[in-house]
Phi, psi and omega in degrees: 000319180283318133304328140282011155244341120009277197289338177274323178279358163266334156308290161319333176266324170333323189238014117340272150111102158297186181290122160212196195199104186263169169239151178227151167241149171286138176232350191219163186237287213247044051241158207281148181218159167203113160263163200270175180271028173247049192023030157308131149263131182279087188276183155219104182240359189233349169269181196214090197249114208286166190252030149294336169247087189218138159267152180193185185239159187215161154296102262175109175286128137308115180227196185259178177287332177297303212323126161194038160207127191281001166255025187247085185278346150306338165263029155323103166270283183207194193232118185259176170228132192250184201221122159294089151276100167237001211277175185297155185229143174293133197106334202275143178268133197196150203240104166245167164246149186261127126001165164251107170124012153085352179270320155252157177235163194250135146342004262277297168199188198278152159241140159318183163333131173239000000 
């Protein structure tokens, strides 16, 4: 008996698919693919890409060589807007999380060396 409610609560989490934490590699840019290391491939309708790995432009405050309190706004100079390539590179190593029920996974960050 106990073992067979075991095998139903191992079953049941099974077909969950909880929140877990995979490592992937890019294998594609254009359109982004990424496989896991269990050699799923991922397009994307099923990731979720945070928008640091993205290229894009951002804003960016001047200051001086002095400068070392961001709350001292009198050493301001101005604000430019620079254009950021951060977006994924084929090969890049990435830490996803699975969603809970397995249909998308998020971006989480890059991994260094594996």
């Amino acid at each position: 008996m106990l073992g067979t409610i075991k095998e139903i609560v191992k079953q049941t989490i099974e077909v969950e698919k909880l929140t877990d934490f995979t490592v992937g590699k890019v294998s594609s840019v254009n359109p982004l693919k990424i496989q896991t290391a269990s050699k799923l491939i991922l397009g994307n309708n099923q990731l979720v890409i945070p928008d640091r790995f993205t290229n894009r432009f951002e804003y960016m405050t001047m200051v001086d060589d002095t400068f070392d309190d961001v709350n001292d706004k009198n050493k301001y100079k101005e604000r430019k807007k620079y254009i950021v390539y951060d977006s994924l590179k084929v090969g890049d190593s990435v830490i996803l999380a699975r969603a809970a029920g397995g249909q998308k996974y998020f971006v989480i960050d890059r991994v260094g060396v594996l």
